[in-house]
N, CA, C and O atoms as CSV, one atom per row, in Angstrom:
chain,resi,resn,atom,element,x,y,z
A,1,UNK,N,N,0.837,-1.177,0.000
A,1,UNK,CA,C,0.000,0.000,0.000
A,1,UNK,C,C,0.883,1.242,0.000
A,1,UNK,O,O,1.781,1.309,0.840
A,2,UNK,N,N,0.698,2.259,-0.898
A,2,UNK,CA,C,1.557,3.533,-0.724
A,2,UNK,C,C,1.179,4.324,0.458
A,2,UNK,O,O,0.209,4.428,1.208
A,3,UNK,N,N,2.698,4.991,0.267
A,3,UNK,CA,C,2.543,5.730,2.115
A,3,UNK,C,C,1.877,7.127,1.450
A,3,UNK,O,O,2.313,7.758,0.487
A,4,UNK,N,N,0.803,7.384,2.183
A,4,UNK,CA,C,-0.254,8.362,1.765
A,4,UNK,C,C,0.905,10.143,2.225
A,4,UNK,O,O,0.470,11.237,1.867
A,5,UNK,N,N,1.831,10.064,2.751
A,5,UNK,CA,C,2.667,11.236,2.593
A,5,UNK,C,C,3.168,11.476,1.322
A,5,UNK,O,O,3.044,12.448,0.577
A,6,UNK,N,N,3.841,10.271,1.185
A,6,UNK,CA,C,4.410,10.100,-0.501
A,6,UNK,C,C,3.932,10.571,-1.576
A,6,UNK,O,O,4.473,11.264,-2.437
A,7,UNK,N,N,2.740,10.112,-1.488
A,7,UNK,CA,C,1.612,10.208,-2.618
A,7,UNK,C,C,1.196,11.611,-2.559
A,7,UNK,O,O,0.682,12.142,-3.544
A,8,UNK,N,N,1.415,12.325,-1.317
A,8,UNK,CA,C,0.782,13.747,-1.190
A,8,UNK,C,C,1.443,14.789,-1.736
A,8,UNK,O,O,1.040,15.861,-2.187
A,9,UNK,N,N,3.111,14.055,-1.569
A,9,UNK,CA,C,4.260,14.978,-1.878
A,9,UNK,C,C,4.548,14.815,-3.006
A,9,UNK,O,O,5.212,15.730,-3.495
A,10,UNK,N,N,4.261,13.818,-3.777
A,10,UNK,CA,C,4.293,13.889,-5.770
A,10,UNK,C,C,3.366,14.595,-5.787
A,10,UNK,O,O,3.629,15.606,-6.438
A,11,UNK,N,N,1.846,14.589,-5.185
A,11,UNK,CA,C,0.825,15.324,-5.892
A,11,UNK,C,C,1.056,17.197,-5.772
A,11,UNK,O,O,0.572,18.007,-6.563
A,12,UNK,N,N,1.819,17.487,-4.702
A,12,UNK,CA,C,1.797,18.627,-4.192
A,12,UNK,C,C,3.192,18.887,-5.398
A,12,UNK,O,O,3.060,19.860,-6.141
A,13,UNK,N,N,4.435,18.047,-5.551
A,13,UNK,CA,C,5.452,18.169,-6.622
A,13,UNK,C,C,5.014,18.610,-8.124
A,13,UNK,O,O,5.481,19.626,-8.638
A,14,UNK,N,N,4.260,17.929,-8.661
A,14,UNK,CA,C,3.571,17.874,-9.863
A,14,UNK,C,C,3.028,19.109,-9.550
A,14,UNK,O,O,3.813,20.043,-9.392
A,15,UNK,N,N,1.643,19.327,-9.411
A,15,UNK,CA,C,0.979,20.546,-9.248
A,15,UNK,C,C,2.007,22.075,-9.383
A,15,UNK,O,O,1.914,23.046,-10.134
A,16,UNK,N,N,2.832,21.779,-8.442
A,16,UNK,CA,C,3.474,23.040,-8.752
A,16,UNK,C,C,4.493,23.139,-10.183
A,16,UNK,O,O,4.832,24.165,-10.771
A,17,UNK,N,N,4.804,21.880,-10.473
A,17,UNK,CA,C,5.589,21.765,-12.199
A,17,UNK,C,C,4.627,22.435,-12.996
A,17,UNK,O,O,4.918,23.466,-13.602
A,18,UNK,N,N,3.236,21.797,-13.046
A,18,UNK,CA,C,2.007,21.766,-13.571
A,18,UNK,C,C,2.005,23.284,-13.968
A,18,UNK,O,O,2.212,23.590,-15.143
A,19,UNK,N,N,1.673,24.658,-12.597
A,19,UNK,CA,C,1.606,25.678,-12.194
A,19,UNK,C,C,2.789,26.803,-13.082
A,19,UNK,O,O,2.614,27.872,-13.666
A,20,UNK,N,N,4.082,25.904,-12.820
A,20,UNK,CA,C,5.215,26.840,-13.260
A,20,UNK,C,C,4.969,26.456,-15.053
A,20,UNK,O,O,5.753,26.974,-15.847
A,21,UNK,N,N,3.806,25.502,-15.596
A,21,UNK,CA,C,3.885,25.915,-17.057
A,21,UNK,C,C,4.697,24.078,-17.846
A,21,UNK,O,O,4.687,23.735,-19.029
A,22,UNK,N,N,5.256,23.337,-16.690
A,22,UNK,CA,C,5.838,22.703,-17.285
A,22,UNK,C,C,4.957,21.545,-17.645
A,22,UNK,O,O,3.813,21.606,-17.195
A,23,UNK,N,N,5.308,20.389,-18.451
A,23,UNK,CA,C,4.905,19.275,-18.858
A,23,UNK,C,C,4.770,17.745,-18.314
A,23,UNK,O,O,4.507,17.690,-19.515
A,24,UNK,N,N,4.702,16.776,-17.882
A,24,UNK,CA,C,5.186,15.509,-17.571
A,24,UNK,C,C,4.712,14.867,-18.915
A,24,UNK,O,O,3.516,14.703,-19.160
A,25,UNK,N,N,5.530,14.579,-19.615
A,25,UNK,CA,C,5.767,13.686,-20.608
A,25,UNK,C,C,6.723,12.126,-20.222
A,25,UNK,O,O,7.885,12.139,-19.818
A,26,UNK,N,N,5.763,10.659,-20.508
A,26,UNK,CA,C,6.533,9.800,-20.105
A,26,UNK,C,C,7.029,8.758,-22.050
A,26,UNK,O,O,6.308,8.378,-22.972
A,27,UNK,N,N,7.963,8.720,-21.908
A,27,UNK,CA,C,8.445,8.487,-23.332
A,27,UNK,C,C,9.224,7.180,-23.075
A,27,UNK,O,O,9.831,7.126,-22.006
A,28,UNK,N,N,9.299,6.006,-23.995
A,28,UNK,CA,C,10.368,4.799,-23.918
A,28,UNK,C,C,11.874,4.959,-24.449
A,28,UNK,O,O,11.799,4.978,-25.677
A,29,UNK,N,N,12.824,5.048,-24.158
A,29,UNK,CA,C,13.984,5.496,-24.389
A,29,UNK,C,C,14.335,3.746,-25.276
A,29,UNK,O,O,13.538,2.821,-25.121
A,30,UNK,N,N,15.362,3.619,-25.977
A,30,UNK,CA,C,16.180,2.765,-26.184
A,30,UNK,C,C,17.058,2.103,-25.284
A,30,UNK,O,O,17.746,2.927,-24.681
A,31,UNK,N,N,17.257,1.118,-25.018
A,31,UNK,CA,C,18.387,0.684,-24.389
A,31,UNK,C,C,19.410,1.339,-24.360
A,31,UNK,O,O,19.716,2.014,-23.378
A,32,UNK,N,N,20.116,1.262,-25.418
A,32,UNK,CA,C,21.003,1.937,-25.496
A,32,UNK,C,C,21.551,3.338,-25.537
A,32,UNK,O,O,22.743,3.625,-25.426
A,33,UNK,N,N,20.243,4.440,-25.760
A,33,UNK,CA,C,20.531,5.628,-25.355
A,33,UNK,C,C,20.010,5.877,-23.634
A,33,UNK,O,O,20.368,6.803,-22.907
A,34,UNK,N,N,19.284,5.001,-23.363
A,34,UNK,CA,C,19.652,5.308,-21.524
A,34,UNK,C,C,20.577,5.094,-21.239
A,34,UNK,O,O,21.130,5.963,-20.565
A,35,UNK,N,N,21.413,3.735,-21.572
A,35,UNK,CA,C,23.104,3.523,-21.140
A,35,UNK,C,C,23.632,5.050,-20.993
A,35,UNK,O,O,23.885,5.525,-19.886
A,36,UNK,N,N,23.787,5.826,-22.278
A,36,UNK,CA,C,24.168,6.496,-22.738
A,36,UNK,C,C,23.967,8.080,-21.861
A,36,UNK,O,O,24.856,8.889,-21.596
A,37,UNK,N,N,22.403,8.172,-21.523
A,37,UNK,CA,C,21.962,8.756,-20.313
A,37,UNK,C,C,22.416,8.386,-19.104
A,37,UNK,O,O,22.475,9.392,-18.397
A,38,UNK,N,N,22.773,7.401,-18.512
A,38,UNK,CA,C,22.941,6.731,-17.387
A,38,UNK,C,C,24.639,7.313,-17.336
A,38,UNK,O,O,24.955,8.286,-16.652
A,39,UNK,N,N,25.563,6.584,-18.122
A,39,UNK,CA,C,26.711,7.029,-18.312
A,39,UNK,C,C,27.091,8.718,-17.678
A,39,UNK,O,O,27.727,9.070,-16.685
A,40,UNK,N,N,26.161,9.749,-19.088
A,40,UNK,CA,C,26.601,10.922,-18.481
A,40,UNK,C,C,26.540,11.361,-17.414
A,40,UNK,O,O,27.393,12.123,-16.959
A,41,UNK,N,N,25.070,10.801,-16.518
A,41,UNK,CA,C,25.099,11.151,-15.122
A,41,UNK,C,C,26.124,10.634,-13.943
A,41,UNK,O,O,26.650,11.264,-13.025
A,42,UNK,N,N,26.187,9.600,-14.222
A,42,UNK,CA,C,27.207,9.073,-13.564
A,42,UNK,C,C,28.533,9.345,-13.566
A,42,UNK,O,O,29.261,9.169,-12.590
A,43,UNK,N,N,29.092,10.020,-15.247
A,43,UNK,CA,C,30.243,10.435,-14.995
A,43,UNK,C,C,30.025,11.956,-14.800
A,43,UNK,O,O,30.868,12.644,-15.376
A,44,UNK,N,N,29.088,12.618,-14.120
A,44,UNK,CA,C,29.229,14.268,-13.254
A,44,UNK,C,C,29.213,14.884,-14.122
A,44,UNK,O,O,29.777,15.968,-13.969
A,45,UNK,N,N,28.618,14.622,-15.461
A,45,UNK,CA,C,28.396,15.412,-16.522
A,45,UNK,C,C,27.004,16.393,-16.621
A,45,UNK,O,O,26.926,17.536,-17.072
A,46,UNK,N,N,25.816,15.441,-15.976
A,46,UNK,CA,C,24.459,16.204,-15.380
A,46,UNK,C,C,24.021,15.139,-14.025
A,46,UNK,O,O,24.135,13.931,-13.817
A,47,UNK,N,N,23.442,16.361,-13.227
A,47,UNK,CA,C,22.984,16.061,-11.789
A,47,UNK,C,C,22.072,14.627,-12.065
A,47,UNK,O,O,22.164,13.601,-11.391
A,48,UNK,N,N,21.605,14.739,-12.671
A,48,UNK,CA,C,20.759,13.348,-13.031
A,48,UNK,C,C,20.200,13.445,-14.341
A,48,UNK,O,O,20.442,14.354,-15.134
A,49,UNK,N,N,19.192,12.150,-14.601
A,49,UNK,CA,C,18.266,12.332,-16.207
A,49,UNK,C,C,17.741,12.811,-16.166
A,49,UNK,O,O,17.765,13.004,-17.382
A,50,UNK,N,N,16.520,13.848,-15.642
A,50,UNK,CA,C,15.717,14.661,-16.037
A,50,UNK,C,C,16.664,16.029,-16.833
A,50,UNK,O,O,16.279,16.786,-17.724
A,51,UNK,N,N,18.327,15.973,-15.953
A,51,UNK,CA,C,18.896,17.157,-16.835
A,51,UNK,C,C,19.143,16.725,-17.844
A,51,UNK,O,O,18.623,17.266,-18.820
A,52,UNK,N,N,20.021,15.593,-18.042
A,52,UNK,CA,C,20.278,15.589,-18.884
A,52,UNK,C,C,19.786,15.138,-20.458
A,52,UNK,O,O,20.338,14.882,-21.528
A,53,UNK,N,N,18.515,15.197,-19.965
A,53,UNK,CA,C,17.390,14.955,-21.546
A,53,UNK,C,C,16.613,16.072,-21.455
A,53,UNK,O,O,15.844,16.371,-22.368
A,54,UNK,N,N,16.756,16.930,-20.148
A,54,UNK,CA,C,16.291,18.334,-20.996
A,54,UNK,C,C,17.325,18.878,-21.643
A,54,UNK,O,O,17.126,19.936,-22.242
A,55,UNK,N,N,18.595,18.294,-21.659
A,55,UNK,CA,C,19.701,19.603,-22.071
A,55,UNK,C,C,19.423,19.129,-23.462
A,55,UNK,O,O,19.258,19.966,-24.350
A,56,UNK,N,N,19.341,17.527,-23.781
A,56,UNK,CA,C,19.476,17.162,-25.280
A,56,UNK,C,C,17.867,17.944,-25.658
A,56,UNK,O,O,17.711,18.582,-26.699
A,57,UNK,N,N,17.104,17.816,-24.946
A,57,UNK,CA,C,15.554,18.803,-25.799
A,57,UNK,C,C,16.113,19.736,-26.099
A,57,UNK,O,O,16.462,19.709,-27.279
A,58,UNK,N,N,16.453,20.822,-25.432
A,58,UNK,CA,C,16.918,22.247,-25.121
A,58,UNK,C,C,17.681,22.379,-26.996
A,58,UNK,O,O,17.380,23.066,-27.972
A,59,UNK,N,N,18.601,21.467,-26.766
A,59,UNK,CA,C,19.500,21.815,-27.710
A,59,UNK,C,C,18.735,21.484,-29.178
A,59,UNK,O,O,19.076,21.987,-30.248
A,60,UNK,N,N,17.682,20.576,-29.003
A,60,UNK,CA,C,17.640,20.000,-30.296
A,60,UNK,C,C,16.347,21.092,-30.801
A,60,UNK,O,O,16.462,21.847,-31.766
A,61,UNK,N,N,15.076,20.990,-29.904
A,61,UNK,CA,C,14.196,21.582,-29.867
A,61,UNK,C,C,14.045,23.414,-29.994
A,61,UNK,O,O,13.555,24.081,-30.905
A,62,UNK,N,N,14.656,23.838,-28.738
A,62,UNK,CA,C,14.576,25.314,-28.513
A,62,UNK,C,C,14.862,26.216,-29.225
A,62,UNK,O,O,16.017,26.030,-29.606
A,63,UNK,N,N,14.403,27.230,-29.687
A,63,UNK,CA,C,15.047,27.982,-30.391
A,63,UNK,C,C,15.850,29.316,-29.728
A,63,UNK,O,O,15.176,30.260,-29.316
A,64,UNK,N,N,16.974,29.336,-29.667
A,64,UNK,CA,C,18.373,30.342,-29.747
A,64,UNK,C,C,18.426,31.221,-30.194
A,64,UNK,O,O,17.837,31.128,-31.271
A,65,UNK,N,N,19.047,32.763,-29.956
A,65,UNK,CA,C,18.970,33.830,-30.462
A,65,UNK,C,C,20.375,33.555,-30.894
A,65,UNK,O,O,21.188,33.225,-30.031
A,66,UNK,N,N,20.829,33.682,-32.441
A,66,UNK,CA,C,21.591,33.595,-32.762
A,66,UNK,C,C,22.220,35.205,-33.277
A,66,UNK,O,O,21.726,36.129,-33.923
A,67,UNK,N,N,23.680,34.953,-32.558
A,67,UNK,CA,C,24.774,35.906,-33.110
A,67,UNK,C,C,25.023,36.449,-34.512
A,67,UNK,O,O,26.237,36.561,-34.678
A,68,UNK,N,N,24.312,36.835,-35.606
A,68,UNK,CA,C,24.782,36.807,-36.904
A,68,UNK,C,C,25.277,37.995,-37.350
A,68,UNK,O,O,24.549,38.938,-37.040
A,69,UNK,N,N,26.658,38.414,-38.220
A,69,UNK,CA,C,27.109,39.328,-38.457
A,69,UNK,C,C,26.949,39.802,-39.902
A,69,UNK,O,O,27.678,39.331,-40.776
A,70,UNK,N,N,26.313,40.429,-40.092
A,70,UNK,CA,C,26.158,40.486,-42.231
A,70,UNK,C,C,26.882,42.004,-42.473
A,70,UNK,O,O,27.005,42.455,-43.612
């Protein structure tokens, strides 16, 4: 049976993600690019996976104000 604190403190977690605008998206990764996820965190590259698959969104997705000189 879940400990009804637990459950209070994801719901109260979420809600405020929810609030600040953000998403919960749950997606199946590959084997081999979680390794790959797993790896970078582990070698102190990002605090954990949620960073470090927002950094790969960020980069792939976001759009950048780019520097251009004409």
């Amino acid at each position: 049976m879940p400990d009804a604190k637990h459950t209070e403190r994801v719901q109260r977690f979420r809600k405020s993600r929810r609030e600040r605008g953000d998403r919960e998206m749950n997606v199946w990764v590959p084997a081999p690019l979680g390794a790959a996820i797993d790896h970078a965190v582990e070698s102190g590259r990002f605090k954990n996976r949620q960073e470090a698959i927002t950094h790969a969104l960020e980069a792939t997705f976001a759009q950048k104000e780019r520097n251009v000189v004409t």
